[in-house]
C-alpha positions in Angstrom: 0.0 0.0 0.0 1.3 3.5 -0.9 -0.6 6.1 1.2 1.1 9.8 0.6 0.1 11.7 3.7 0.9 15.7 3.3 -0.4 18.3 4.8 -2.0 20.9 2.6 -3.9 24.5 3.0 -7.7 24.1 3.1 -8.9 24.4 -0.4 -11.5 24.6 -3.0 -10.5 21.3 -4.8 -11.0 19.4 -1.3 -14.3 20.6 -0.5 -16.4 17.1 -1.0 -13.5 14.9 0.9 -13.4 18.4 3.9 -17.6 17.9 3.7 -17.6 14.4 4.3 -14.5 14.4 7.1 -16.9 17.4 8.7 -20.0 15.8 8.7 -18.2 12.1 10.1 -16.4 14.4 12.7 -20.3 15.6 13.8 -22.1 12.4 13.4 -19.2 11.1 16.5 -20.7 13.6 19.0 -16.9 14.0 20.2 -15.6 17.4 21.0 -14.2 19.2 17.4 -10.2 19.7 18.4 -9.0 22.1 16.8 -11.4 24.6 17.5 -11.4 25.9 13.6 -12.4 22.8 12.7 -15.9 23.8 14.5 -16.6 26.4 11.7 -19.9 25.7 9.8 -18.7 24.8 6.1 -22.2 25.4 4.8 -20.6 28.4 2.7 -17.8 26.3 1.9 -16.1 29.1 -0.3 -16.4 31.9 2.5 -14.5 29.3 5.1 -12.1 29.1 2.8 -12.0 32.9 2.7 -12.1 33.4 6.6 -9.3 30.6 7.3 -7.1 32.9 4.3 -8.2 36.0 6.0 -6.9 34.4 9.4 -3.4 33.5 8.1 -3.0 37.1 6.7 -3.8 38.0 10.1 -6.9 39.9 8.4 -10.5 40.9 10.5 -9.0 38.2 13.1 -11.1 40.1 16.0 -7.9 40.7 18.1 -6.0 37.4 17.8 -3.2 36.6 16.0 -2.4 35.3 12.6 -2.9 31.8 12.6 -2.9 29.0 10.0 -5.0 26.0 9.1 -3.5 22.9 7.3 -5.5 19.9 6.8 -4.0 16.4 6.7 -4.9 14.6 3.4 -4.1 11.1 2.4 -4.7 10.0 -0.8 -6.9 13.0 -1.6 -8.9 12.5 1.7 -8.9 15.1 4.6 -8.2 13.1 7.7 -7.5 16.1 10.1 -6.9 19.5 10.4 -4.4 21.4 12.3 
């Protein structure tokens, strides 16, 4: 078996495999860790937005710049970070 793990900035192109790791996470009942994974994807293009806006350090309400990387194998978020 070859899995390629990498981690990779949230993105358009991984919106179905994101939707479906979301929606599993959910479905658990278990506590979201990292908190941004707890961001409604419903408006899947403005998350992606807001987690861009969040590494610029742009509208971040106070906090810091921070960065979100999600953990894909085989073209299949697994986790975010």
């Amino acid at each position: 078996m070859n899995d390629q793990l990498v981690l990779s900035n949230p993105s358009i192109e991984l919106k179905v495999s994101y939707l479906s790791f979301y929606q599993e996470w959910k479905q658990s009942g278990e506590d979201m860790v990292p908190w941004v994974i707890e961001k409604d994807p419903e408006n899947f293009e403005d998350m992606i937005t807001w987690l861009n806006h969040n590494k610029q350090g742009v509208n971040t309400s106070g906090f810091v710049a921070n960065s979100t990387y999600w953990l894909v194998a085989n073209q299949m978020v697994v986790g975010g970070y």
